[in-house]
Every structure is written in C-alpha cells, then in structure tokens.
N, C-alpha and C positions, 0 to 999 in steps of 0.2 A: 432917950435923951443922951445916954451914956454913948452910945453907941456912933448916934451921930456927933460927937463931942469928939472920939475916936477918928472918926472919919475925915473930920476937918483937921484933924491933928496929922493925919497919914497926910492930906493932903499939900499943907503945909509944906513939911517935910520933902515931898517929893519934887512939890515945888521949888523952894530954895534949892535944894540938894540938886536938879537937875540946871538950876539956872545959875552956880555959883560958879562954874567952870573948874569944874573940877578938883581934881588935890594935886595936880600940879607934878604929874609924877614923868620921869623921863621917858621918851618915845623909846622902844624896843627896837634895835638894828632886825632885819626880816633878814631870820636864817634861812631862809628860802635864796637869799640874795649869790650865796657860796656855792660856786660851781658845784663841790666834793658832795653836798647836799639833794639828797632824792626827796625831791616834793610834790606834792600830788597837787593837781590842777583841776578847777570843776567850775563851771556857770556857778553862780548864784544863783541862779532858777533850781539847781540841785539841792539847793542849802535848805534847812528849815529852821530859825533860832529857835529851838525849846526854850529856853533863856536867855540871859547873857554870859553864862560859860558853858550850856553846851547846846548842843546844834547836830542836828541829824543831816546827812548826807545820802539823797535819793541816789540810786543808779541800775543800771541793768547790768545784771548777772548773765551768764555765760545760757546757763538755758532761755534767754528774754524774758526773764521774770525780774521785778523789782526788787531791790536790795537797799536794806537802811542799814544805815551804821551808824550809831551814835559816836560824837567827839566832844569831848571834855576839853575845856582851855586848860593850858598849862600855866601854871602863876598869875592865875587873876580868878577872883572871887566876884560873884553879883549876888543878890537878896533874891531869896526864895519866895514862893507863894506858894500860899491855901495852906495846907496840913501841915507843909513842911517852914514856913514862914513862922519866927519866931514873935513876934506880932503884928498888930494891925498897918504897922507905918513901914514892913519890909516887907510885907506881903503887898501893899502897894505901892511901894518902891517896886518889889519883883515885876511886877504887871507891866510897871512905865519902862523897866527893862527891855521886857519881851516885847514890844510895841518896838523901842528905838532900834534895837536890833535887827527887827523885820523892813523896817524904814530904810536903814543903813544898807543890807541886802539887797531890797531891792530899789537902791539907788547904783548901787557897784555893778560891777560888772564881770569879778575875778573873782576867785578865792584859790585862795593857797595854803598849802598846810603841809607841815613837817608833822610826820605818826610818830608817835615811840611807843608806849607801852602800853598795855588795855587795864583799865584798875578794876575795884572789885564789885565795878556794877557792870561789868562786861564794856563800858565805853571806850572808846580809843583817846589816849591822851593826848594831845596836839597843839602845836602852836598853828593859829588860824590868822591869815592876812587876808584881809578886803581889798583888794586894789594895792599890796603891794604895804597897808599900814595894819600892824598887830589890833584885834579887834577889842581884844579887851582895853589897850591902850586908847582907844575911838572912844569907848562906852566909860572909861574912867574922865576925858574929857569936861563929861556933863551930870560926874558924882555917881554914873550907873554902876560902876565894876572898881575895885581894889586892887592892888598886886595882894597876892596869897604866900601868907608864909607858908610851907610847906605842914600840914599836920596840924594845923590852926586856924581854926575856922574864923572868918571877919564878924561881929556882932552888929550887924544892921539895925539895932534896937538901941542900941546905948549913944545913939546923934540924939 
C-alpha cells in the first residue's frame, strides 16, 4: 500500500511538473551561432539521450569501428533514476526525462554542440542544440531540466 501511495505521488508530481510550463528561465543564445566558434555537427540518429543532461554520441572511428562518446550538458541539471535517484518522485521524473528527450531527438533533425572539457567520469562537457535551441533550455520548458549552479547539485525530492 505504501508503496503504491509512493507511486501515485511520483506520478503526480511528474505530472504537474511536466504540464506546468516550466520555470520560466531565459532561452540560451546558441554559441554555436559565432563564427570564432568550432562546433561539432551530427544527425540526431547519432544522438542517444542517457538522460536529460547527458547523451551519447555514436560514430565511426578511423578504423570503421564504432565510437561513443559520452556529453554532459553544461549548466542544466535533470533528475536521476534507479540507484542514483534520490527518491521515488525523481527517479520518475528521471524516466519522463529520458522518454521526452528521445522524443525531442528524434523529432529534430540537427545537433550541435560546443566540447570543452572531459570531467571526472570521462564525459565531454558540452553545450548541446537541437535544431539550433539549447536542449536543456527545451527539457526545462516542461519542469524536466534546471539551470545548474556550478558544484551544486538540484534537489529533485524537495517539490
């Protein structure tokens, strides 16, 4: 009973949170847009959303063999799932994430992204545009993604 008590409560939550239009945060100018800027181009068929801030990038390697690369959004946070989800109502947030994200992909048709640095799970840091608009700023639209202070994790548990 407790359990499914939980469940409807996760549901709720994902509910409203996703149909509230978001938090209202400013759209991101796409630093990809500046000539001086080296940005990397790829289909969306390339893309995989692990989540809503990072995302695996298929492609062929020099010998015809497949190559992933993980990227990590830069300043935007989404809700974890399973082990790493801090309860029941971000662990199913995380899930409506990874669904809207996959949606969002493969409705576009572009992806763009500015690299910078690899952090300390070997991912590549990057600002990621869908068609030209910041993806995290897409997925915060509909409550899915935050802007991220730097070194401070979002609490997906405390709505």
């Amino acid at each position: 009973m407790r359990r499914r008590a939980a469940g409807a409560a996760a549901f709720f939550l994902v509910f409203s949170t996703a149909c509230s239009g978001g938090g209202g945060y400013e759209k991101p100018a796409n630093l990809c847009d500046n000539p001086e800027t080296t940005c990397v181009s790829a289909s969306v068929r390339d893309l995989l959303a692990v989540d809503g801030d990072t995302f695996e990038l298929r492609r062929l390697n020099a010998a015809g063999g497949e190559e992933r690369v993980r990227l990590r959004l830069i300043g935007w946070d989404s809700p974890e799932t399973g082990n790493a989800a801090q309860c029941a109502a971000e662990d199913a947030l995380g899930r409506a994430v990874e669904t809207r994200a996959r949606a969002l992909f493969e409705a576009g048709s572009k992806v763009t992204f500015l690299p910078e640095e690899t952090d300390r799970y070997g991912r590549v840091r990057a600002h990621v545009y869908l068609d030209g608009t910041h993806i995290g700023w897409l997925l915060s639209k509909e409550g899915l993604a935050r802007p991220l202070d730097e070194g401070r994790q979002v609490d997906w548990c405390a709505d």
